[in-house]
KOLTOR-781107 format. One record per residue (C-alpha): residue number from 1; residue in three letters; x, y, z. Coordinates in steps of 0.2 Angstrom, whole numbers, padded with zeros to 4 digits. Layout:
REM residues N
  seq  type   east  north     up
  NUM   ala      X      Y      Z
...
This chain:
REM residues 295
  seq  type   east  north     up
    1   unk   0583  -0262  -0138
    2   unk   0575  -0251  -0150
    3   unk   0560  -0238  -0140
    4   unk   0544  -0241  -0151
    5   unk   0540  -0226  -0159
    6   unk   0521  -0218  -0155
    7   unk   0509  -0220  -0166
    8   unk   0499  -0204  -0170
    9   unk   0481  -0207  -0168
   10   unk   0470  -0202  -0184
   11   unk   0462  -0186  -0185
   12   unk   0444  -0187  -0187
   13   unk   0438  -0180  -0202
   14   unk   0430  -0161  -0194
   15   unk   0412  -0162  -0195
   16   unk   0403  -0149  -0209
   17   unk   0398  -0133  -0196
   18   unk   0379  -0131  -0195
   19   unk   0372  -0114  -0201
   20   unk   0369  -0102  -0188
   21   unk   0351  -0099  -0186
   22   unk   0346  -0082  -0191
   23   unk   0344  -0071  -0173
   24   unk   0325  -0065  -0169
   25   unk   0326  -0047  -0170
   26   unk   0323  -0044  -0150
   27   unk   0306  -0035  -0143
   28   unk   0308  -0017  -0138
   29   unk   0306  -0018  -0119
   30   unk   0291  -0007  -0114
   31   unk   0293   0006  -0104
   32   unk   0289   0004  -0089
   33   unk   0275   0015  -0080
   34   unk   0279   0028  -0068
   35   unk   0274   0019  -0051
   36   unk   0262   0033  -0043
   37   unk   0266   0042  -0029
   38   unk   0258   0035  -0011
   39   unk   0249   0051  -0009
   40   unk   0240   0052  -0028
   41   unk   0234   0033  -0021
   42   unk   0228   0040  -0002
   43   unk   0220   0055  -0015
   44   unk   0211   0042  -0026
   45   unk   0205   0031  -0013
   46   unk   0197   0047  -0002
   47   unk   0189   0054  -0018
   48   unk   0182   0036  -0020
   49   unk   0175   0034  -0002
   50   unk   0167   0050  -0003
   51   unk   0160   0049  -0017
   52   unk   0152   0030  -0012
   53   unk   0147   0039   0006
   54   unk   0137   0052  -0004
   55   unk   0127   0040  -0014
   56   unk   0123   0030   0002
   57   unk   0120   0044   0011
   58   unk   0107   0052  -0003
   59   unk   0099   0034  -0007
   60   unk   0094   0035   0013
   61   unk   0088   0049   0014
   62   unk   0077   0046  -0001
   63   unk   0071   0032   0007
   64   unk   0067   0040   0021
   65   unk   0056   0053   0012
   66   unk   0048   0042   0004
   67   unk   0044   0033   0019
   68   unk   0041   0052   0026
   69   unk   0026   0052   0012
   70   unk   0017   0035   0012
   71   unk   0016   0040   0031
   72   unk   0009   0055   0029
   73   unk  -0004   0049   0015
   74   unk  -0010   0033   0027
   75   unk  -0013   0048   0040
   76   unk  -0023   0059   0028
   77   unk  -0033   0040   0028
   78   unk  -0032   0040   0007
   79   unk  -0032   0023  -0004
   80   unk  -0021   0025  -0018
   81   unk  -0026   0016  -0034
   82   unk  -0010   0012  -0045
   83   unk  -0008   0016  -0065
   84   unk   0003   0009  -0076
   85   unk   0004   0024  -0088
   86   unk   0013   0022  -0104
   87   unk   0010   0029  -0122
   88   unk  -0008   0040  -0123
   89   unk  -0016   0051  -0136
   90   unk  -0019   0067  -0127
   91   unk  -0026   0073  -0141
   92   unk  -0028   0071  -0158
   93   unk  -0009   0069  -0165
   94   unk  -0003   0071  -0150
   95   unk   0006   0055  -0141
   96   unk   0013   0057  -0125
   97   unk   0022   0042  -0112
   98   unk   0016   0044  -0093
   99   unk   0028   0036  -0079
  100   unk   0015   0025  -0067
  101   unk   0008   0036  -0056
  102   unk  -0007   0034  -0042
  103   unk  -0021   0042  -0039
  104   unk  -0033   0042  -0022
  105   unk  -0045   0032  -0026
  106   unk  -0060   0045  -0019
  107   unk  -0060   0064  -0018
  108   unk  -0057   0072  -0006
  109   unk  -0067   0069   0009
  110   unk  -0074   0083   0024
  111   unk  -0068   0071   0033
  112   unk  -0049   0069   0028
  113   unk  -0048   0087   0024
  114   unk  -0054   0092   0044
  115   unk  -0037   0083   0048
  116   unk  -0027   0094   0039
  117   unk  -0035   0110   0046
  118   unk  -0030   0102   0065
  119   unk  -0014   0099   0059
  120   unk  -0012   0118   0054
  121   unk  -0008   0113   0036
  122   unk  -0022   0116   0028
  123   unk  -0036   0134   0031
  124   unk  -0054   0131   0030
  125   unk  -0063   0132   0015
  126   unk  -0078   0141   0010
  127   unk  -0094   0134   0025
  128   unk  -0110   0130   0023
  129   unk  -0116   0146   0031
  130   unk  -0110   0158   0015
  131   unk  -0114   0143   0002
  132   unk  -0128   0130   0005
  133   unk  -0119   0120  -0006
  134   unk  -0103   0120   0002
  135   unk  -0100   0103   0013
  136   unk  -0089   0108   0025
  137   unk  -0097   0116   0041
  138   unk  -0107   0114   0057
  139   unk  -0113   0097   0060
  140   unk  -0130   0104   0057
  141   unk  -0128   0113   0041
  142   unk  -0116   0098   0033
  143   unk  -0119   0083   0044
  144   unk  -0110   0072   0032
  145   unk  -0092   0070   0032
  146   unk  -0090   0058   0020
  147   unk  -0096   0068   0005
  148   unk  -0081   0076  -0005
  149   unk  -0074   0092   0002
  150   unk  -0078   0107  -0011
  151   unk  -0079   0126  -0009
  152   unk  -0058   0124  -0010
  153   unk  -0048   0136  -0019
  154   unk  -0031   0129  -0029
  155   unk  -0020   0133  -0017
  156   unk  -0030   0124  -0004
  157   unk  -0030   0109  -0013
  158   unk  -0012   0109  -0016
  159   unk  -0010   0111   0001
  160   unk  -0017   0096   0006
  161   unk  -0009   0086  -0006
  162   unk   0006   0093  -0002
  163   unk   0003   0087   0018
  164   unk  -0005   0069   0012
  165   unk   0012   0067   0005
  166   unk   0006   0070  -0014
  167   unk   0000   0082  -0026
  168   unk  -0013   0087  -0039
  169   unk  -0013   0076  -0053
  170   unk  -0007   0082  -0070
  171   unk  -0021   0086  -0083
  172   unk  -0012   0072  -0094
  173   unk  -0014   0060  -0079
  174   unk  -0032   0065  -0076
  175   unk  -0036   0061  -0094
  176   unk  -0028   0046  -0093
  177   unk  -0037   0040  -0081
  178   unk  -0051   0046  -0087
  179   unk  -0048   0034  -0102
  180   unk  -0050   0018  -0094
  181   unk  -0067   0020  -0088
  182   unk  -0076   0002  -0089
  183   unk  -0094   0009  -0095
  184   unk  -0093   0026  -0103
  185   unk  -0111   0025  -0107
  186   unk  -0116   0022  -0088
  187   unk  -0107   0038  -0082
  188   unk  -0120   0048  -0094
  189   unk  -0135   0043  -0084
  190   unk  -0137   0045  -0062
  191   unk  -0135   0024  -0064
  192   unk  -0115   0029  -0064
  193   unk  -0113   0045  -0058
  194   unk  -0119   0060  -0048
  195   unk  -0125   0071  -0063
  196   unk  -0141   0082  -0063
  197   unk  -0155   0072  -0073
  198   unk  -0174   0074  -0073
  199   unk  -0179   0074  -0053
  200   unk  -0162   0090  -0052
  201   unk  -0145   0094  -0050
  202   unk  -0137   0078  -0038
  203   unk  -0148   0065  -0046
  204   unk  -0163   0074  -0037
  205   unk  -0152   0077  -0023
  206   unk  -0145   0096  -0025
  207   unk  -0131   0091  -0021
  208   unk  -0114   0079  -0018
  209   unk  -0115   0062  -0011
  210   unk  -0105   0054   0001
  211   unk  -0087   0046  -0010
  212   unk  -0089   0031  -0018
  213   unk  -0109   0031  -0016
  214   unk  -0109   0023  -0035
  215   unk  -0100   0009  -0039
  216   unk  -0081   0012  -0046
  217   unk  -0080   0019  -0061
  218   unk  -0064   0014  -0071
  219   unk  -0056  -0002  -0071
  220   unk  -0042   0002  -0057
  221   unk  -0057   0005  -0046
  222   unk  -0057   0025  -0045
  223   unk  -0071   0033  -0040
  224   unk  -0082   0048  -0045
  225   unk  -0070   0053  -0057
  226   unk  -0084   0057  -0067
  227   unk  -0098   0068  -0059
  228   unk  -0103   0076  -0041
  229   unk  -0088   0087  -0041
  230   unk  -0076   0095  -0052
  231   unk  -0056   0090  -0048
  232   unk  -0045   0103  -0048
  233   unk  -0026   0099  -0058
  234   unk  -0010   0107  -0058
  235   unk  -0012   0115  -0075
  236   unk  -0014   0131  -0081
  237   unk  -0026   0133  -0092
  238   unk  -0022   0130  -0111
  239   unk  -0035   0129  -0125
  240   unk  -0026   0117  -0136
  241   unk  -0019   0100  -0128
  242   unk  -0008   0099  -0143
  243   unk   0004   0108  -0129
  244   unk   0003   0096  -0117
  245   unk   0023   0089  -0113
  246   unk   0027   0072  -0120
  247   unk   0031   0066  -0105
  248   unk   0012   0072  -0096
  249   unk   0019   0084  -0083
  250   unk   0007   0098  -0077
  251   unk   0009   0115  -0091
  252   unk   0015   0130  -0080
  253   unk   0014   0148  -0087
  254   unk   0011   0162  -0078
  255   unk  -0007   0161  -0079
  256   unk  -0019   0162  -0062
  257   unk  -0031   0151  -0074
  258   unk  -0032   0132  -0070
  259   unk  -0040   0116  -0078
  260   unk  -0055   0108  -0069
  261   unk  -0059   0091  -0075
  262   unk  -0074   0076  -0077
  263   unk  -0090   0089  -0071
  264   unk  -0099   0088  -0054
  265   unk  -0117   0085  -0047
  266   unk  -0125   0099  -0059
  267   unk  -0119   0092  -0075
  268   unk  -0133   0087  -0087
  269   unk  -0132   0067  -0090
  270   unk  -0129   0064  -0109
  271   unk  -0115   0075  -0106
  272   unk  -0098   0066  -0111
  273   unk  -0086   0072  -0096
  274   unk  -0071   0061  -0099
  275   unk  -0064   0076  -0112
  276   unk  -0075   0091  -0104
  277   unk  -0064   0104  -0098
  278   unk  -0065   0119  -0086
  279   unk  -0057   0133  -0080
  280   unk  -0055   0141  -0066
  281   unk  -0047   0157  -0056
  282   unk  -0034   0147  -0044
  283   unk  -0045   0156  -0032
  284   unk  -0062   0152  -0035
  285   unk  -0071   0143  -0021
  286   unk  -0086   0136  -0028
  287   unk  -0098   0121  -0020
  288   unk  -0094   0113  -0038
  289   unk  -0076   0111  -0035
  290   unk  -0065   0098  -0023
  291   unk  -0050   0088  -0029
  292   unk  -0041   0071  -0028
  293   unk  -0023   0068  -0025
  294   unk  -0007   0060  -0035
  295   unk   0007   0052  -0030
C-alpha cells in the first residue's frame, strides 16, 4: 500500500507592507528645577512671618493712636464738623486737592482751654488784668467761659491742639472752609457775625461773645468762622497764595510770621473776611487772637 503523499498547503499571497508613519520628532524634556534646599524654605517662610507680624503689629498701633486721639479730643469737650475736601482754587490759577479733614466746630472756648492748663499741657495766656480784652482770668474780670479763648500766642495754640488730639488748620483748609459759607452777605452785618458796626466794636459789645452766639455760619454748621476772633493757622506768612502746596498742607519757612484768618469783634461789617488775611509774630498775644482745631 502506497503512503499518500502530503499535500503542501498554498502559500498565502504576502500582504503589500503598510508605510511606516513618519516618527514625531520627540519633545526636549525640560530641565527640571533645582528642588530648594529645606533651609532657603524655613528662610522664606520666617521672612514672610515677619514681615506679616510687622504690618499687624503697625496697623494696631495706628489704631490705637487714633483711638488715643478722638479720646483726647472728646476730653478737650470739642465737636468736629467733617469736610469733604477735593479740588479748590486757592487763588487765582492756583488749584489745589484737599484730603477730608475736620474742623471743631467753635473756637476755642476759656472753658476747654482751662482744662489743658490743669492738665499741665497747655500755660496760661495773657489775663484780663494786663488786657481788658482778654477772656481768660478771674471769675470777676471774665465771668464767662464760654466765650473764645484769645490773648494765645502760636505756640499756645498749637499746644492745645496738639493735647486735644489735633492741630491748627492749614491756611488751605481755612479758606476752604471759608468757601462754603451759606450767606456771605450776612456775615457783613452783626445779623451773622460778631464784627464792629455803628453801636462799636462786638456789635456794641467791646468785645467777643460767648461761641456759637450767632447761628452757624457755613453749610457744615461751623461757627464764627468769620468775626469775634481772629484764628491762628499753621502757616507762615507768604504774600502770594500762588505758593500754597497742591495738596493744601501748611507753608513752613523759617519765618516767626504766621497767617491769621476771617477777622474778629473789631472788624468793620461791609468787610469781606473770607479772603482777609493777617499776620502775626507767632508770639503776639492779642485780645483779637484765639484759634480753632483740625483733625
Amino acid at each position: 500500500m502506497t503512503e499518500a503523499i502530503p499535500r503542501a498547503k498554498p502559500q498565502r499571497a504576502s500582504e503589500p507592507q503598510r508605510p511606516s508613519k513618519p516618527k514625531r520628532a520627540s519633545k526636549p524634556k525640560r530641565a527640571s528645577k533645582p528642588k530648594r534646599p529645606v533651609a532657603a524654605l524655613i528662610t522664606s517662610g520666617v521672612v514672610l512671618a515677619l514681615c506679616l507680624g510687622l504690618a499687624v503689629y503697625l496697623f494696631s498701633q495706628e489704631r490705637r493712636a487714633a483711638a488715643a486721639r478722638e479720646a483726647a479730643w472728646r476730653a478737650a469737650g470739642l465737636e468736629a464738623v467733617a469736610l469733604p475736601g477735593g479740588p479748590f482754587e486757592i487763588a487765582e490759577g492756583r488749584m489745589i486737592r484737599l484730603a477730608p479733614f475736620a474742623l471743631s466746630k467753635a473756637e476755642v472756648t476759656v472753658a476747654q482751654y482751662r482744662r489743658c492748663v490743669a492738665a499741665g499741657a497747655c500755660t496760661p495766656p495773657k489775663g484780663a488784668d494786663e488786657d481788658e480784652h482778654c477772656t481768660w482770668g478771674p471769675e470777676h474780670l471774665a465771668p464767662d467761659d464760654t466765650r473764645p479763648i484769645n490773648c494765645v500766642d502760636w505756640h499756645q495754640a498749637r499746644r492745645f491742639s496738639a493735647w486735644a488730639g489735633g492741630r491748627l488748620p492749614t491756611e488751605a483748609e481755612w479758606a476752604y472752609a471759608a468757601s462754603r459759607i451759606s450767606h456771605p452777605q450776612a456775615l457783613k452785618a452783626c445779623l451773622g457775625a460778631v464784627l464792629s458796626d455803628e453801636q462799636g466794636g462786638g456789635c456794641g459789645r467791646r468785645g467777643a461773645w460767648p461761641v456759637c452766639a450767632k447761628p452757624p455760619q457755613t453749610q457744615d454748621g461751623l461757627c464764627d468762622l468769620i468775626g469775634n476772633v481772629w484764628e491762628w493757622v499753621e502757616d507762615d506768612y507768604m504774600a502770594d497764595l500762588k505758593a500754597t502746596p497742591k495738596d493744601g498742607r501748611a507753608l513752613i519757612t523759617s519765618s516767626a510770621v504766621k497767617v491769621r484768618r476771617g477777622g474778629a469783634w473789631y472788624s468793620p461789617v461791609g468787610r469781606d473776611l473770607t479772603t482777609a488775611r493777617g499776620k502775626e509774630r507767632a508770639d503776639r498775644r492779642r485780645g483779637l487772637l484765639g484759634f480753632r482745631v483740625a483733625r
